[in-house]
C-alpha positions as CSV (number, residue, x, y, z in Angstrom):
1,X,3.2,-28.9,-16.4
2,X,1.0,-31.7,-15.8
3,X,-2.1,-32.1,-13.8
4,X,-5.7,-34.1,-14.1
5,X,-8.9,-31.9,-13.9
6,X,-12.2,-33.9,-13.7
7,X,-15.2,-32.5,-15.8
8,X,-18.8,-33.1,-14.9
9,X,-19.1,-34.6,-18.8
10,X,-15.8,-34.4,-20.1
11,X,-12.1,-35.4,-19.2
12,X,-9.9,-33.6,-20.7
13,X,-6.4,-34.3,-21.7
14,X,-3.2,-31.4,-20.7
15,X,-2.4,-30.9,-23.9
16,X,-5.8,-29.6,-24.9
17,X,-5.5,-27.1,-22.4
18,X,-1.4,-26.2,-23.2
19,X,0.1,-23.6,-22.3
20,X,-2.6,-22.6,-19.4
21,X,-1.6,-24.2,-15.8
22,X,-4.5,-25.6,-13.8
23,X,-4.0,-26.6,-10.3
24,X,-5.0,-30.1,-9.5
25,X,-8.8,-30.3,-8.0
26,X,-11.2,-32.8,-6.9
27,X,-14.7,-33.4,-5.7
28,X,-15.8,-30.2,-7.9
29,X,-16.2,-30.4,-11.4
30,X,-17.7,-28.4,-14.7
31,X,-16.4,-28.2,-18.2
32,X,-14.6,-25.1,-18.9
33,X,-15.7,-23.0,-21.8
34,X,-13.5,-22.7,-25.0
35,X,-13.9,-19.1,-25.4
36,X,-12.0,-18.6,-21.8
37,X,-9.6,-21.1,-22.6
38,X,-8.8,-19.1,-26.0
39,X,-8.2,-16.3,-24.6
40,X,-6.2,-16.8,-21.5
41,X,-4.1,-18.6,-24.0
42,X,-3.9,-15.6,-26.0
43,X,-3.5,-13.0,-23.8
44,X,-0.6,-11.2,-24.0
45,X,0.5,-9.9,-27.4
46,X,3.4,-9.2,-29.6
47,X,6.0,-6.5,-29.0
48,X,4.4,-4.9,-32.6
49,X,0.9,-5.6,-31.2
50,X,1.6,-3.3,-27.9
51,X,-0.6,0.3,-28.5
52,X,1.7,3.0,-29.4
53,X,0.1,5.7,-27.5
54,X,-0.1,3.7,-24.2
55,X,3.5,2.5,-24.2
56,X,5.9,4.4,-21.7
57,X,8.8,5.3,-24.3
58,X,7.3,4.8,-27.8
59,X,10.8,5.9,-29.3
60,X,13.2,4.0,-27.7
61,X,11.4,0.9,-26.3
62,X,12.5,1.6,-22.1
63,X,12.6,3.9,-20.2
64,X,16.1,5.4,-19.2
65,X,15.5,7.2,-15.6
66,X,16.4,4.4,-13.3
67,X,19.8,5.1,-12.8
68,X,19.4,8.4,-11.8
69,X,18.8,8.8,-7.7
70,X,19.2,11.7,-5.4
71,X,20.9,13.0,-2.6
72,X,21.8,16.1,-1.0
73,X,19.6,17.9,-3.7
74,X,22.0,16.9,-6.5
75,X,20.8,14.7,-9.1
76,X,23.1,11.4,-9.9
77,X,24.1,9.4,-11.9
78,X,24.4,5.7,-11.6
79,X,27.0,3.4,-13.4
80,X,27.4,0.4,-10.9
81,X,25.2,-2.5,-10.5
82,X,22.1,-2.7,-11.9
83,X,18.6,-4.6,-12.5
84,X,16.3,-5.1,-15.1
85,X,12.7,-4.1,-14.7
86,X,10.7,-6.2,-16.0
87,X,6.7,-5.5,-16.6
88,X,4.2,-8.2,-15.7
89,X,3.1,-8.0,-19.1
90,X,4.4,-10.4,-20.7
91,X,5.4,-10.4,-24.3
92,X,5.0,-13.3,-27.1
93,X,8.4,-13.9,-28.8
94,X,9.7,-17.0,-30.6
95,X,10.7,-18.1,-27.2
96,X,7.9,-18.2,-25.9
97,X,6.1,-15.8,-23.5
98,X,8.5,-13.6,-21.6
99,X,8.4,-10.4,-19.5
100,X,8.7,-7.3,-21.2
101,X,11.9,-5.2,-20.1
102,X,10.9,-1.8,-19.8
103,X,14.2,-0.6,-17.8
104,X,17.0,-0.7,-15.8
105,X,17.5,0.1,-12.4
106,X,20.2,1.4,-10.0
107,X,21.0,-1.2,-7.1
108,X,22.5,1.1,-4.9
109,X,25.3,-0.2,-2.3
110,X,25.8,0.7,1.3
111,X,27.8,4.0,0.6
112,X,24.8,5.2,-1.2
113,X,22.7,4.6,1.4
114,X,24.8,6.3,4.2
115,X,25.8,9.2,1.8
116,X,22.1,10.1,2.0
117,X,21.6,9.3,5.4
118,X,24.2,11.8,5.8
119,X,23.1,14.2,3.9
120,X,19.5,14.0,5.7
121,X,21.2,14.4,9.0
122,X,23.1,17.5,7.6
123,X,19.8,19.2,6.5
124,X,18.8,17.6,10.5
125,X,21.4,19.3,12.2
126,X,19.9,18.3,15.5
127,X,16.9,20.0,14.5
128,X,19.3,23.4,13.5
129,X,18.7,23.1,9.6
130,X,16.7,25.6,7.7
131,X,13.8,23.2,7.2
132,X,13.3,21.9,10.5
133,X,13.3,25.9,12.0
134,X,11.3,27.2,8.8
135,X,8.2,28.6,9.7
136,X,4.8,26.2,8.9
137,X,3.5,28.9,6.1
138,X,6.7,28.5,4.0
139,X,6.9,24.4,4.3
140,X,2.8,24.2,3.1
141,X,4.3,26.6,-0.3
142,X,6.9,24.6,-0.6
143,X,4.6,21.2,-0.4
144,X,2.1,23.2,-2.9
145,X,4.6,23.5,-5.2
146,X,5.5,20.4,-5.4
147,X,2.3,19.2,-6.1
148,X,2.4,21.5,-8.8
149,X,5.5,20.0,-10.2
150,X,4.3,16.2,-9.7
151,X,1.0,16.9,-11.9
152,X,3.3,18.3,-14.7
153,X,4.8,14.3,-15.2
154,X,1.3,12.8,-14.4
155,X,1.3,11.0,-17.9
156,X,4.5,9.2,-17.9
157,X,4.3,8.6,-14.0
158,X,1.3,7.0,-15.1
159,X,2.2,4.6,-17.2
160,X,5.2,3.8,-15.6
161,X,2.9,2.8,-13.0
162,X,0.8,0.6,-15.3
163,X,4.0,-0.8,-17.1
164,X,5.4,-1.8,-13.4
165,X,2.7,-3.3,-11.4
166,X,0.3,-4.0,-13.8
167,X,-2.6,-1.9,-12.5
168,X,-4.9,-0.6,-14.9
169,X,-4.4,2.3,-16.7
170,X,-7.6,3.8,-14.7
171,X,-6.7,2.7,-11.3
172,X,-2.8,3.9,-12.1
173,X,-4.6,7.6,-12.7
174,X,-6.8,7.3,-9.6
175,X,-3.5,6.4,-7.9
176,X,-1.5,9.5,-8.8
177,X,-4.3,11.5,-8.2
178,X,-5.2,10.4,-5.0
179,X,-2.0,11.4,-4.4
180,X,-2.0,15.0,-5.6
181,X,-4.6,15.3,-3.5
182,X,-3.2,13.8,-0.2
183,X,-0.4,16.6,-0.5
184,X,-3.2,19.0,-0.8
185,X,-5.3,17.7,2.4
186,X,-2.0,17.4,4.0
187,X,-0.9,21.3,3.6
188,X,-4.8,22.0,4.9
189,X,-4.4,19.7,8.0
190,X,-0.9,21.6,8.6
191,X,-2.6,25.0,8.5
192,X,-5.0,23.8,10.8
193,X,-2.2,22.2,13.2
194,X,-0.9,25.9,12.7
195,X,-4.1,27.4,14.2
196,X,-4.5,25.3,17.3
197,X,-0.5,26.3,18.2
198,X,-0.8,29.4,17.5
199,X,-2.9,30.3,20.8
200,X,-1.2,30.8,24.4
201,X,-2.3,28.8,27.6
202,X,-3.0,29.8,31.1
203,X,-2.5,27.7,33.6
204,X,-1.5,27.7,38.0
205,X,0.6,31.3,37.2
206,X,1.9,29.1,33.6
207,X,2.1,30.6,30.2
208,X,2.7,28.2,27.7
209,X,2.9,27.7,24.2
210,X,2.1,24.2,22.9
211,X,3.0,22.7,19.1
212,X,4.1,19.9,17.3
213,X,8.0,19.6,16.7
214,X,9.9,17.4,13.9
215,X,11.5,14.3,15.0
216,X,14.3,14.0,13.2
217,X,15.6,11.7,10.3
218,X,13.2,9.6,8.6
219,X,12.9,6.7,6.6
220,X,10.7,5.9,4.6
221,X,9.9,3.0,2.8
222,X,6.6,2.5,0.5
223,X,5.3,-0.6,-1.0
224,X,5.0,-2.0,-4.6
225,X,1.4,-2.5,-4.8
226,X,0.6,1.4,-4.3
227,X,4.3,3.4,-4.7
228,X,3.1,6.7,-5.1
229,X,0.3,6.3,-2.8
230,X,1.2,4.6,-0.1
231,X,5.1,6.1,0.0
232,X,3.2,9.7,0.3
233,X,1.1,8.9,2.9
234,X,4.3,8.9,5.0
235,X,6.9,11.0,3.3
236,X,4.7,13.8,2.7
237,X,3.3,14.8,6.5
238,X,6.6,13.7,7.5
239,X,8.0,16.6,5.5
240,X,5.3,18.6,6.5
241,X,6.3,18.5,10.4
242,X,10.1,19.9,9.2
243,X,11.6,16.0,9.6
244,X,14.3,15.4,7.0
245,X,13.8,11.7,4.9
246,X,15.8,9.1,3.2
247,X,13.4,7.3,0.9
248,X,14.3,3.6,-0.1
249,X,12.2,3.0,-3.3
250,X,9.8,-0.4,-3.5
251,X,11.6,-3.2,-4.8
252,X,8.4,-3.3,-7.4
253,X,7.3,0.2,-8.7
254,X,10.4,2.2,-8.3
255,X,10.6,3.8,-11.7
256,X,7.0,5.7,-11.8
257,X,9.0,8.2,-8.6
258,X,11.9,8.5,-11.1
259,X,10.1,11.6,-13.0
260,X,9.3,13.4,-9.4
261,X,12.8,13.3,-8.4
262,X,13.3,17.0,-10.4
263,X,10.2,17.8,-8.2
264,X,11.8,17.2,-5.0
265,X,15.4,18.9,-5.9
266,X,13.6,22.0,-6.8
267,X,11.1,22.6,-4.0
268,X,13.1,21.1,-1.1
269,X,16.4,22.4,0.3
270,X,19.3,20.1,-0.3
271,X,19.7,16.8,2.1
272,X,15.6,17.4,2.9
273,X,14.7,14.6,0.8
274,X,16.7,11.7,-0.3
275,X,15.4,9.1,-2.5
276,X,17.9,6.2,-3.2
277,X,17.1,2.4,-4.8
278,X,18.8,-1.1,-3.9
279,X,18.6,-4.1,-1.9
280,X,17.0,-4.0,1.9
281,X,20.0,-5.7,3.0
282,X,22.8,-3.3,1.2
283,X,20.9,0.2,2.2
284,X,18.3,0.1,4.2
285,X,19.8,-2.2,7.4
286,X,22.8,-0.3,7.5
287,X,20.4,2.9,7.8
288,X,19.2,1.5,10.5
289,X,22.0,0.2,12.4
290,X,23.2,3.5,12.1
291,X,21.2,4.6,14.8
292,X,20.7,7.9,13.1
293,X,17.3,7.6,12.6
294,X,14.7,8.9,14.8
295,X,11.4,7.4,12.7
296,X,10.5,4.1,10.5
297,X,7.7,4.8,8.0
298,X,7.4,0.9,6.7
299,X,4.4,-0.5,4.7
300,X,4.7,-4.2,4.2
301,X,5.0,-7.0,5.8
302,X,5.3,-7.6,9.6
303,X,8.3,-9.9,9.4
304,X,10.4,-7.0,7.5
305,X,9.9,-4.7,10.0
306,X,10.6,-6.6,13.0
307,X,14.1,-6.9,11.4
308,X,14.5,-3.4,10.2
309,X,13.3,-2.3,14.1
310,X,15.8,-4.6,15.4
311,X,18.9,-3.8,13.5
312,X,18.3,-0.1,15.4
313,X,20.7,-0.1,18.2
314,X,18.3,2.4,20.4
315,X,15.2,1.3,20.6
316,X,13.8,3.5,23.0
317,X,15.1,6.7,20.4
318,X,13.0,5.1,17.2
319,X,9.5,6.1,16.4
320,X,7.3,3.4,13.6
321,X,4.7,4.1,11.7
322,X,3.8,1.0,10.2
323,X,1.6,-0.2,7.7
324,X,1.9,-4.4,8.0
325,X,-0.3,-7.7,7.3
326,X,-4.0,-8.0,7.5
327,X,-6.6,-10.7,7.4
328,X,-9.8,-9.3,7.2
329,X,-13.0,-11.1,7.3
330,X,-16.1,-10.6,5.3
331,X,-19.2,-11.8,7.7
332,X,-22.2,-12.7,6.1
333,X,-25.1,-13.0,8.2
334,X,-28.6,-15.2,7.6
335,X,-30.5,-12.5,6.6
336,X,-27.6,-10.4,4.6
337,X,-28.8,-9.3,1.0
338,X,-26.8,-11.5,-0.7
339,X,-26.9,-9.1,-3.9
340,X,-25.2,-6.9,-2.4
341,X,-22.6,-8.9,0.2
342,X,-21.4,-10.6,-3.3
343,X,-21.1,-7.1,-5.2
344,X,-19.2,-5.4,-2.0
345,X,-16.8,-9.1,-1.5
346,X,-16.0,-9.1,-4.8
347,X,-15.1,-5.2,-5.1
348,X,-13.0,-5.7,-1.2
349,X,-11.2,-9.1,-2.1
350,X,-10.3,-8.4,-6.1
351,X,-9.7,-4.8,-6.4
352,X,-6.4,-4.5,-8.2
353,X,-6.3,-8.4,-8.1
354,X,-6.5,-8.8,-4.1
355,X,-2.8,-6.9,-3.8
356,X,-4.2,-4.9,-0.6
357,X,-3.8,-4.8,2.9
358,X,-7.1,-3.8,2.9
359,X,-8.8,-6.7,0.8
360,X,-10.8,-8.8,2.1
361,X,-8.6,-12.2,2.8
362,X,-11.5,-14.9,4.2
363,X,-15.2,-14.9,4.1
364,X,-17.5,-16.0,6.6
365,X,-21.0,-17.1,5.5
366,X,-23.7,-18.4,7.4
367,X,-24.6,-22.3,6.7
368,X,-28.3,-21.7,6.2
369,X,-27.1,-19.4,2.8
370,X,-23.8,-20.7,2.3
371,X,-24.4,-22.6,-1.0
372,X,-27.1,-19.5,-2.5
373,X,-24.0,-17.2,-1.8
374,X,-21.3,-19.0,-3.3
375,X,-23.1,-19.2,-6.3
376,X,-23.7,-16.0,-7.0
377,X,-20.4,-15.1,-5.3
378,X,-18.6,-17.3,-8.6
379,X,-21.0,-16.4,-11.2
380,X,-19.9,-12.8,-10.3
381,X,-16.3,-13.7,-10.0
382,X,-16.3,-15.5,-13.6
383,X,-17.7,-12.4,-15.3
384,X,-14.9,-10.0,-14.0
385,X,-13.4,-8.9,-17.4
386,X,-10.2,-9.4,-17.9
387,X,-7.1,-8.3,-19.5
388,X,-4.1,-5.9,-20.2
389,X,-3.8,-3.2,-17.8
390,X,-4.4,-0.8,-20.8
391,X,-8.0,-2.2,-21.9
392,X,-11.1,-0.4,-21.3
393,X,-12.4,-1.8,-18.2
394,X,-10.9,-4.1,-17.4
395,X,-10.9,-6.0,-13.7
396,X,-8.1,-8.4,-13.4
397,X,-4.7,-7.9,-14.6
398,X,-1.1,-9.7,-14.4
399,X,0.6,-9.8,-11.4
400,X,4.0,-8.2,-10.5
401,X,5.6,-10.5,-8.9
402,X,7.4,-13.1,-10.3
403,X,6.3,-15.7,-7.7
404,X,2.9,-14.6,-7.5
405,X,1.0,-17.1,-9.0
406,X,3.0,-20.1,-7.7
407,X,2.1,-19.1,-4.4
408,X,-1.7,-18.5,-5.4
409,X,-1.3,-22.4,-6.8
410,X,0.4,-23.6,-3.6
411,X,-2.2,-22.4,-1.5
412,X,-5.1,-23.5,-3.3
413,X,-3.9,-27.0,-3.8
414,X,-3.1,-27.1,-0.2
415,X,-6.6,-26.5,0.3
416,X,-8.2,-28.9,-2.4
417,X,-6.1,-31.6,-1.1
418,X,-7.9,-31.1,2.2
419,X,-11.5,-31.2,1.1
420,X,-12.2,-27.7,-0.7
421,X,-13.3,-26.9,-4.2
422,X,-12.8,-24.1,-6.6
423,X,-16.2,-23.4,-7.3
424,X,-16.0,-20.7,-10.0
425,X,-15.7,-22.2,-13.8
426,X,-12.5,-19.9,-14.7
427,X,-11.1,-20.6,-11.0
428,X,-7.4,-21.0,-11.1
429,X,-6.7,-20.6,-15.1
430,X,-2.9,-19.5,-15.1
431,X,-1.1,-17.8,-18.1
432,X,2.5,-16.8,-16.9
433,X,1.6,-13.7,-14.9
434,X,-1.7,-13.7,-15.3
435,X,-3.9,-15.9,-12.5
436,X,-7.6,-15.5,-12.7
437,X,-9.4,-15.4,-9.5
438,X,-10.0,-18.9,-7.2
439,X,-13.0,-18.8,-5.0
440,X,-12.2,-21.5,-3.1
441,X,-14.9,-23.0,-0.5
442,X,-15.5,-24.5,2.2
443,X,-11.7,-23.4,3.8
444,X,-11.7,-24.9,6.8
445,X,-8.8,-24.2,9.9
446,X,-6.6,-26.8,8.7
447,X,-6.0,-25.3,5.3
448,X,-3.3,-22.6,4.8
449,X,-6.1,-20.0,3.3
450,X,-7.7,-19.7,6.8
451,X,-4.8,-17.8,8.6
452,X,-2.3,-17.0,5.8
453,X,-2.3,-13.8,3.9
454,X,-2.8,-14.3,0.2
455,X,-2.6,-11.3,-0.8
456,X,-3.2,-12.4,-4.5
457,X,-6.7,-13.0,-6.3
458,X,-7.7,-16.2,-3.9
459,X,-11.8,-16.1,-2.3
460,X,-11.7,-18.1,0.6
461,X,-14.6,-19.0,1.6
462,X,-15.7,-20.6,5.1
463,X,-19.3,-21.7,6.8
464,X,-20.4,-20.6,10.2
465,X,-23.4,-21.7,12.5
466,X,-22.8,-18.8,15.3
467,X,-21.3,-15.5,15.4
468,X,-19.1,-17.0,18.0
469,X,-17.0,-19.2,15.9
470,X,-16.3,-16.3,13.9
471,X,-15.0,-14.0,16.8
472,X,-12.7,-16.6,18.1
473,X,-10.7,-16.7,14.4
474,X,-10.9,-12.9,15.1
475,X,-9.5,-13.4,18.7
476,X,-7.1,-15.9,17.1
477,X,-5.6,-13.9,14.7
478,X,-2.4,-12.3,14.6
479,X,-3.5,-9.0,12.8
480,X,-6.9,-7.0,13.7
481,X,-7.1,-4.5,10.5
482,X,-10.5,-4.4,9.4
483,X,-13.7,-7.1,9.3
484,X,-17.0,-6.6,7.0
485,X,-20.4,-7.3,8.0
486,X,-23.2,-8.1,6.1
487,X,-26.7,-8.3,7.8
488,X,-30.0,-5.9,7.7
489,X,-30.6,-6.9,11.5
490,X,-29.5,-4.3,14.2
491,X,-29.8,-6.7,17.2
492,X,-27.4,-8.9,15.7
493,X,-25.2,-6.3,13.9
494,X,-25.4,-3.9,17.0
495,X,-23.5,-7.1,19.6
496,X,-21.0,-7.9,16.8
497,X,-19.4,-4.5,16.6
498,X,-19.2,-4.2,20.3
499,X,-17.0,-7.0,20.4
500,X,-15.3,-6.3,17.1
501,X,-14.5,-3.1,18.2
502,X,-12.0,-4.1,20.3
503,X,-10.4,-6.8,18.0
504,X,-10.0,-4.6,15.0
505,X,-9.3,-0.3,14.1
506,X,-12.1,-0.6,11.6
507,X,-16.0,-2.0,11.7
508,X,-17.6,-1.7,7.7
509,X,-21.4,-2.2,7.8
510,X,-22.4,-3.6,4.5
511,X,-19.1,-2.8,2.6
512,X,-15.9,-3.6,1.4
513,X,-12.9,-3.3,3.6
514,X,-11.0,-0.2,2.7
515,X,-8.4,2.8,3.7
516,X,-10.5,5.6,1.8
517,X,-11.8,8.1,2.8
518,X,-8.2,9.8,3.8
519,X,-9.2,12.2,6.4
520,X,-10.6,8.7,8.6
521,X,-8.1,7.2,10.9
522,X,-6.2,4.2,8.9
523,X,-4.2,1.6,11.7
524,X,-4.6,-1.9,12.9
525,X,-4.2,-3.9,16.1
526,X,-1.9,-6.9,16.9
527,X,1.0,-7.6,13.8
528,X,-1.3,-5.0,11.3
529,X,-0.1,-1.8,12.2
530,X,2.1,0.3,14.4
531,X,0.7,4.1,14.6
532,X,-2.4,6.0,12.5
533,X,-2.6,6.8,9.1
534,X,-4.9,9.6,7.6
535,X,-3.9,13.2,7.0
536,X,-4.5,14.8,10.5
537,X,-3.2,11.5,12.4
538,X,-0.1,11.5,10.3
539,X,1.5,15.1,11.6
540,X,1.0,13.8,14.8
541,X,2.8,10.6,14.1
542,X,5.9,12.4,12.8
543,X,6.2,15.1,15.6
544,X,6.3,15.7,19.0
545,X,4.4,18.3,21.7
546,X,6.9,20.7,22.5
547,X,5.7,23.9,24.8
548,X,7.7,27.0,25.5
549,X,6.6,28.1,29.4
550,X,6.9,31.0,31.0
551,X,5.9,32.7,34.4
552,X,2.8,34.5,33.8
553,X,4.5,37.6,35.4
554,X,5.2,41.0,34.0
555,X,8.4,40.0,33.1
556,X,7.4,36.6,31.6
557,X,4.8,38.3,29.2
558,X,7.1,41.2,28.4
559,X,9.6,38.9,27.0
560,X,7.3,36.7,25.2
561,X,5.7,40.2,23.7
562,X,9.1,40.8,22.5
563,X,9.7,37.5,20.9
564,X,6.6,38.3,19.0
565,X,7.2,41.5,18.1
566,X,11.1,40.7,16.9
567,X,9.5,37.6,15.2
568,X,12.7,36.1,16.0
569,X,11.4,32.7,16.4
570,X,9.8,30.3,14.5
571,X,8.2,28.4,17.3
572,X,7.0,31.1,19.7
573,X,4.8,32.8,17.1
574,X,1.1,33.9,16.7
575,X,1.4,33.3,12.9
576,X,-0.9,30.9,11.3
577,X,-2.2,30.4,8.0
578,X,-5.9,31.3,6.5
């Protein structure tokens, strides 16, 4: 591809550079080292060069689970229409550098998709079925024993993971076991929802009894940059609260579920839990036109899920829980430590390459230490290691998507043709896949980086002279996730939150923008979020108060003794679990 790059003391000619793309940039320049160069050009390896003992099928060279989906509890079978999956790791052949294939997967078509929908309203049955009436204790066994079953495939889940989305082998492992360990927050959350329902109210000659009841058929659709994670985070309190769930699988990142489907037939009754795969278009918009489903568990982008909400033809009967876009600013004040604002902006924007909602999409940095903190900001950036998502270590890693870096180009040129730089040596070195972060300064409101999501290793970075400018691109903005800010001074940190606080869900004092810590409300105002995320805030999201009320007469608590003593309900019931 050609392009011109201008060098403080050298120019230097494309096909010195070949088979690396640079993006085009002017008015900053600085020659780029060799031993970078080498190595981005040498990157990714040979299929006989790949580590035994961190591939995903050593023996047969793919992995042969993604045809297999489920519904109704019955394990299938798929011999229609498939896809390839291929890895963002790409492999050197005599063809030059090309994706690994490390699968095939099933694309599922619209009588899939209703064959499970069916099924989920079967196990439904207008809130009749065995798990919506089955009492709390028995749905938290059933949710400990499958998170028993999931850490039995931990290893391959893993590296399916890696293999997929390119995620280091690390981050893949802190990923499943996050996960593990949201099901086992979950099931304590549910015991204490159990508690506080388990108590009787008194109230003007009223006894009631108040607790959370399922809503119905769910579904439930996870994103590719965190599958298991993210997909959980709904699915799992969904199930919790007795809803029954169609899950559509990401389009990137589907096979690392395909070992936990076993997991699910065994510890949930038939229909509870239907995991199918295919095109949005094919499976899940006739889901939803169905009407048939009573809650929308979507993390991704806002534009997706205005459609899917729309294609449900009663509105007024749908519940969302959405996780969407974000745009969240890092605000570094005069008299920030600039030590640490770099360590915590590089950590918040480049974690697992910038592929967050949570990341940190623009910074904000004072004029009076603008130029001190880029600096140090692209020093920092420049020593990130770098690498296969199987290396010790390492930072940055190929990307999954196939247009990925061609958007990461697009919107840094934009920006350089309108008066930016990228001011970090290795800024914008391409290999296939593999993009190494661009911090990119000074973005100003005419450049695409300043409102649009990037969502890919891209620092923008802009210059402010009063906290004002910054809260009107706060005002401005279409999403109201997070912001960062960086400053040792109370009377000018104390002001900023007040007003932040109603902008954005989440305020971080000298840190990263972030979900974590899962027990903390996770949401967003504007076009970031529809409903709360974190492991108490979930069951609520995916039930309803429901009170049974009686006359607190003789006759009213007679009965209700009776109920108790006959156990022959599941909601009126003293029960709860220890």
């Amino acid at each position: 591809m050609p392009f011109e790059r201008w060098f403080k003391r050298d120019k230097l000619r494309a096909s010195e550079l070949s088979p690396i793309d640079i993006p085009k940039v002017r008015k900053y320049s600085f020659v780029m080292t060799q031993e970078i160069r080498k190595k981005i050009e040498a990157l990714f390896p040979c299929e006989k060069d790949i580590p035994r003992e961190i591939d995903f099928a050593p023996s047969c060279g793919t992995y042969e689970g993604g045809m297999t989906y489920l519904i109704d509890g019955e394990l299938r079978a798929w011999s229609g229409r498939t896809s390839e999956v291929l890895s963002p790791v790409c492999i050197n052949t005599d063809r030059g550098l090309v994706r690994r294939k490390i699968g095939m997967e099933a694309r599922l078509t619209t009588g899939e998709a209703i064959s499970a929908l069916d099924a989920a309203e079967r196990a439904w049955d207008h809130g009749r079925g065995v798990w919506p009436v089955m009492r709390v204790q028995e749905r938290a066994e059933r949710l400990s024993a499958f998170a028993a079953m999931m850490r039995s495939v931990r290893d391959q889940s893993v590296r399916l993971l890696m293999w997929e989305t390119g995620k280091s082998l690390s981050d893949s492992e802190k990923e499943f076991d996050r996960t593990v360990q949201y099901i086992t927050d979950t099931v304590e959350a549910l015991k204490e929802t159990d508690r506080a329902g388990a108590r009787f109210s008194s109230n003007s000659g009223v006894l009631a009894q108040i607790r959370r009841s399922p809503l119905g058929v769910v579904l439930s659709m996870g994103p590719f940059n965190y599958p298991l994670n993210e997909t959980f985070t709904t699915l799992i309190p969904a199930l919790a609260m007795g809803n029954t769930a169609v899950v559509k699988l990401p389009r990137y990142g589907s096979l690392c579920q395909i070992p936990l489907l076993h997991a699910f037939k065994e510890c949930f009754p038939g229909g509870v839990v239907n995991i199918i795969n295919g095109d949005g278009r094919d499976v899940a918009g006739p889901i939803m036109e169905s009407g048939k489903v009573a809650a929308l568990a979507f993390i991704g982008s806002s534009r997706a899920a205005n459609i899917l909400k729309k294609q449900h033809p009663m509105p007024n009967r749908l519940r969302c829980i959405l996780g969407l876009d974000a745009k969240n600013p890092g605000i570094i004040l005069p008299d920030a430590d600039i030590d640490l604002a770099v360590k915590e902006c590089v950590t918040g924007a480049l974690s697992f390459n910038g592929q967050r909602c949570t990341a940190l999409k623009i910074l904000f940095v004072h004029r009076s230490i603008a130029d001190a903190f880029v600096k140090r900001l692209s020093d920092s950036v420049d020593a990130l290691p770098f690498g296969l998502p199987w290396e010790k270590g390492v930072r940055i890693t190929p990307l999954p998507e196939p247009g990925a870096p061609d958007k990461m180009r697009s919107l840094v040129d934009d920006a350089v043709k309108k008066g930016a730089s990228i001011c970090n040596s290795n800024g914008g070195m391409s290999n296939e896949s593999f993009y190494f972060p661009a911090v990119v300064y000074p973005v100003t409101s005419d450049m695409q980086l300043y409102t649009v999501e990037q969502f890919g290793p891209v620092m923008p970075v802009a210059v402010f002279d009063n906290e004002h400018e910054v809260f009107d691109y706060i005002v401005s903005s279409n999403f109201g996730q997070q912001a960062s800010i960086f400053s040792r001074d109370p009377k000018r940190v104390g002001p900023l939150i007040d007003v932040l606080a109603n902008q954005v869900c989440r305020i971080n004092l000298n840190a990263q923008c972030q979900r974590g810590p899962d027990v903390y409300p996770f949401t967003g105002r504007k076009d970031s979020a529809e409903g709360t995320l974190s492991v108490s805030d979930a069951l609520r999201c995916f039930s309803i108060r429901s009170m049974v009320a009686a006359p607190e007469s003789d006759a009213g608590k007679e009965l209700l003794r009776e109920i108790l003593h006959e156990r022959s309900s599941s909601f009126v019931n003293t029960d709860y679990l220890f």
